[in-house]
N, C-alpha and C positions, 0 to 999 in steps of 0.2 A: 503390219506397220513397218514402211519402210526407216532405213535411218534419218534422213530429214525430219520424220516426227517424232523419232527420237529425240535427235536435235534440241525441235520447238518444246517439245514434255521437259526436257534437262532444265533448258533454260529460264519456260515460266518456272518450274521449282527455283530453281535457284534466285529469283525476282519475289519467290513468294517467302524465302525461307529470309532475304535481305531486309524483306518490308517487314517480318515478323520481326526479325532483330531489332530493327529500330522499332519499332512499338515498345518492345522488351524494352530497351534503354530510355524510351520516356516513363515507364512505368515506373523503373529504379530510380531514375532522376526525380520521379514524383514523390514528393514527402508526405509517409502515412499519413490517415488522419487521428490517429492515434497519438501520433506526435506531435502534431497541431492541438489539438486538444490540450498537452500537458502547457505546452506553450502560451495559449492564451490563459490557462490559470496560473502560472506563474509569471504572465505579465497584470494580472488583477491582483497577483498578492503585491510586487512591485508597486502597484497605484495603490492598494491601501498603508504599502509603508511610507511612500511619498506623501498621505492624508494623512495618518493615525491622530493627529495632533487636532484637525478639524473634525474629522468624525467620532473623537471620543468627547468633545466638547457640545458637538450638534447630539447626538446621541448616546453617550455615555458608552464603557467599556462593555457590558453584556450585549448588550443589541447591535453595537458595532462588531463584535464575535460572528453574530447569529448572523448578521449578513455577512460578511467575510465568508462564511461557509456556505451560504447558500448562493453565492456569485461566483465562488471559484469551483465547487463542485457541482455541487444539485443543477444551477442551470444547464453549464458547458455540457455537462453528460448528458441532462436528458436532449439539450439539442443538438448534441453528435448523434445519441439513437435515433431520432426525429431526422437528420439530414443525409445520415448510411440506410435506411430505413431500414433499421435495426427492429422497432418495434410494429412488427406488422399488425400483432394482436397481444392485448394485453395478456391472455395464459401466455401465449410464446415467450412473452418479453419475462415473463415473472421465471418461468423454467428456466431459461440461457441465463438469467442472472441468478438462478436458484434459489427465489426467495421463498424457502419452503420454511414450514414452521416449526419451531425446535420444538422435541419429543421429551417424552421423560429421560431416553436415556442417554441424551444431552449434557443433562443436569452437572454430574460428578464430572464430568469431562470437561464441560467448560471453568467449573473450578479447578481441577487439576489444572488446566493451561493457564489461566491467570496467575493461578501461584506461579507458577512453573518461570512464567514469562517474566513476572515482576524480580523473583528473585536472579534469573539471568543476566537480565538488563541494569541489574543493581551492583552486579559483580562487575559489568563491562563498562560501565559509571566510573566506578572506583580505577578499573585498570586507564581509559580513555579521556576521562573529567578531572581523576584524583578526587571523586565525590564531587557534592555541588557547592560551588561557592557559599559563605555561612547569609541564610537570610534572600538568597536566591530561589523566586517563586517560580509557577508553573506558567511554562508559555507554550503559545499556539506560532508555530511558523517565524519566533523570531518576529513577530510583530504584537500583539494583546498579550501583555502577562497579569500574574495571579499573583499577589502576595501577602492575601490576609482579606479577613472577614472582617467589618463596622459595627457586625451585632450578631447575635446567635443564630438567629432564621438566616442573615445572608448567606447563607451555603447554599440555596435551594436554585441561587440565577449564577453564579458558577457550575454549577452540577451539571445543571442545563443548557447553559453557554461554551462550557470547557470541557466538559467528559460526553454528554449526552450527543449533541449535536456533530462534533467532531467524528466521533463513533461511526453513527449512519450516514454522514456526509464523505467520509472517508471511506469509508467500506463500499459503499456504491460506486464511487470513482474508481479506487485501486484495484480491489477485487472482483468487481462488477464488469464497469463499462471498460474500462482499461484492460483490465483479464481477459476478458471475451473478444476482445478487438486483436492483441496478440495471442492467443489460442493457436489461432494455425498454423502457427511454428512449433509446437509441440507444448508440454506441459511442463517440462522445466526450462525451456525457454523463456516465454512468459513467466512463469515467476520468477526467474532472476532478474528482466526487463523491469517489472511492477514492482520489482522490491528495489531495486535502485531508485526509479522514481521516487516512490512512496518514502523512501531516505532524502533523498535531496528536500524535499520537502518542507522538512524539518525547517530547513536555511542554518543548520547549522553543525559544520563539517565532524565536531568531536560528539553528537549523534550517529551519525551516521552506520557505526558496528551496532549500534544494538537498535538501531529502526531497521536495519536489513533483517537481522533476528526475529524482530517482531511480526515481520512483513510474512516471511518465509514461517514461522509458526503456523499464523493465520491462514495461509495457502493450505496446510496440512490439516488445519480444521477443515475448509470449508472442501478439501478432496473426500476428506474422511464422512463429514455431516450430511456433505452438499448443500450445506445451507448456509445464508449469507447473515441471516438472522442471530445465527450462533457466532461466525466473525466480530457482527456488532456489538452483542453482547459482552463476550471475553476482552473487547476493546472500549468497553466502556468502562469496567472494571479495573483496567489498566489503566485510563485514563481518572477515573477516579481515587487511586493508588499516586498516581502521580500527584494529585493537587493538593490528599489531605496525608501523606504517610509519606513519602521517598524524600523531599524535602528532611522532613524532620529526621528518619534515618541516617541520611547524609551528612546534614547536622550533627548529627550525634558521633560518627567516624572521624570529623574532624574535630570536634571541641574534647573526646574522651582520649583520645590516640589510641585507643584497645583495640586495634584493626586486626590482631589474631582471634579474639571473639566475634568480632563480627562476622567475619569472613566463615568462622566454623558453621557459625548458625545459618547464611545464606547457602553456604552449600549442603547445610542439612535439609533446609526447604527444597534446594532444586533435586537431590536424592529421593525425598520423597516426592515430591508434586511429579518429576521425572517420570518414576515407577508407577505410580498411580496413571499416569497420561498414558505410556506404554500398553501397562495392562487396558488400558479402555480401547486404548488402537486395535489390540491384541482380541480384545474381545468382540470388534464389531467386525474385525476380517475375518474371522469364524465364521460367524453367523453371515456376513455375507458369503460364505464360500461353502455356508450350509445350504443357503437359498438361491443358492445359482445365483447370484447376483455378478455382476459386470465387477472384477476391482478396480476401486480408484485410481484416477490418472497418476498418483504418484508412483504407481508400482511401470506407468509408461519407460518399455526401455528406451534408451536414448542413450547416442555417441557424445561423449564430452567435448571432442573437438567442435562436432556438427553445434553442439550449444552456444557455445562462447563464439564461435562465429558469427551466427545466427544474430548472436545477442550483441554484436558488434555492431554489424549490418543494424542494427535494430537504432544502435545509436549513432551512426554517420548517416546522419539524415540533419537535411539544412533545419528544419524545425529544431531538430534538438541541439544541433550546435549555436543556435541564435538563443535556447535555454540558458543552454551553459554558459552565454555570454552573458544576458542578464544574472548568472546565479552571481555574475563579479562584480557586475554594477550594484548589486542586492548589498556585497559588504564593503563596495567603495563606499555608498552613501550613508554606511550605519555609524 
């Protein structure tokens, strides 16, 4: 090979290394669809706060809930899977989203985390809310709220409107399709991405510490279970905590002023629920490390710079800045 084919070899590399670049730069410049995703469910929650008033009249609050969750999650996700062709085959789709079925020794665990969770989130209320306003019910999103039952059975279409459905509609989005979509950045990358989402959410900003809390719990169930089922569960329980007990709690902080009792007993609940959650963690990475089993991602090392970087990149993306402008328009018009 004389030098003139040197030459020509140098130079196509270097033509080929240029065109690679700019490919690289439409790709960055391309906004995941990850972030599209979160974006058009928070432009459907947007359009039922701009109806609430016509579709609680045309269908009443329960059924106007049911669909609110089934148009801003259930659809978007499964036709993100459907358009990334995510689900090639139903087993594949059920393992990547791990919807494996809770086990007996589940059971204790997913109580310990409820406690655990409610009582948390009860403490970071108090420090971020100052409690809840007196007579202040349960709301979805900053758009359907909750504030009392007409007769003794009406518990049963709240239950199922407000805790039930939110549960598996949320869990499937946040944990699910949204988890699995950022994954390739590593394991605590994605959950810090999903658990900011899944805060913002809320729509509302003095949430926001203790849905990160929730978000980030839930991640360590479903590392520990692998199952999305038990997420659901311990999130149902929370959310049924929310509608008929945290209220009243709250209430009771504020109209008694005994906030040194209260405060001892909640963090007697999180000492215990705490200890009891540990020791199940403690117990299942045994026996996973009895059975050769693989450890859960959370035990993934990972650079804290490389994270927060990552998880920057994750949100300067035009999608989610057009989010974040909606989440203003969301409290200019409330």
């Amino acid at each position: 090979m004389d030098d003139n084919d040197v030459e020509v070899l140098e130079a196509e590399e270097k033509r080929t290394d240029e065109g690679n670049g700019k490919n690289n730069k439409k790709k960055i410049q391309k906004p995941a669809p990850a972030s599209v995703l979160m974006l058009v469910s928070a432009v459907l929650i947007l359009l039922f706060r701009l109806t609430i008033r016509y579709i609680s009249d045309r269908l009443g609050g329960y059924a106007g809930v049911a669909l609110l969750e089934i148009l801003i999650f259930l659809i978007p996700g499964y036709l993100y899977l459907r358009l990334t062709g995510f689900n090639k085959s139903s087993k594949t789709l059920g393992n990547e989203l791990r919807i494996n079925r809770i086990k007996a020794e589940h059971i204790f665990m997913i109580i310990a985390a409820a406690v655990f969770m409610m009582s948390v989130t009860l403490i970071l209320d108090i420090i971020f809310r100052g409690g809840y306003s007196a007579g202040e019910g349960f709301s979805l999103y900053s758009t359907f709220s909750l504030s009392g039952f007409d007769a003794p059975y009406a518990f049963i279409f709240p239950v199922i409107s407000f805790a039930l459905l939110p549960a598996v509609c949320e869990e499937f989005m946040f944990r699910g399709v949204l988890f699995n979509s950022y994954a390739k950045h590593g394991w605590s990358c994605a959950v810090l991405t999903c658990s900011v989402f899944f805060a913002l959410f809320a729509f509302d900003p003095s949430l926001i510490p203790s849905s990160i809390f929730v978000s980030v719990l839930l991640f360590f169930l479903l590392s520990v279970t692998n199952s999305l089922p038990v997420c659901m569960v311990v999130h149902f329980i929370y959310n049924i905590y929310g509608i008929f007990i945290r209220t009243n709690v709250s209430n009771y902080f504020l109209s008694s002023g005994n906030v040194v009792l209260l405060i001892l007993i909640i963090v007697f609940f999180i000492l215990l629920s705490g200890a009891a959650l540990c020791a199940e963690f403690s117990r299942k990475f045994k026996n996973m490390a009895k059975n050769k089993e693989e450890p859960p991602e959370l035990f993934e090392k990972s650079d804290f710079r490389k994270v927060i970087g990552q998880t920057v990149k994750n949100f300067w993306d035009p999608a989610v800045l057009i989010f974040f402008g909606l989440y203003i328009v969301f409290y200019a018009i409330d």
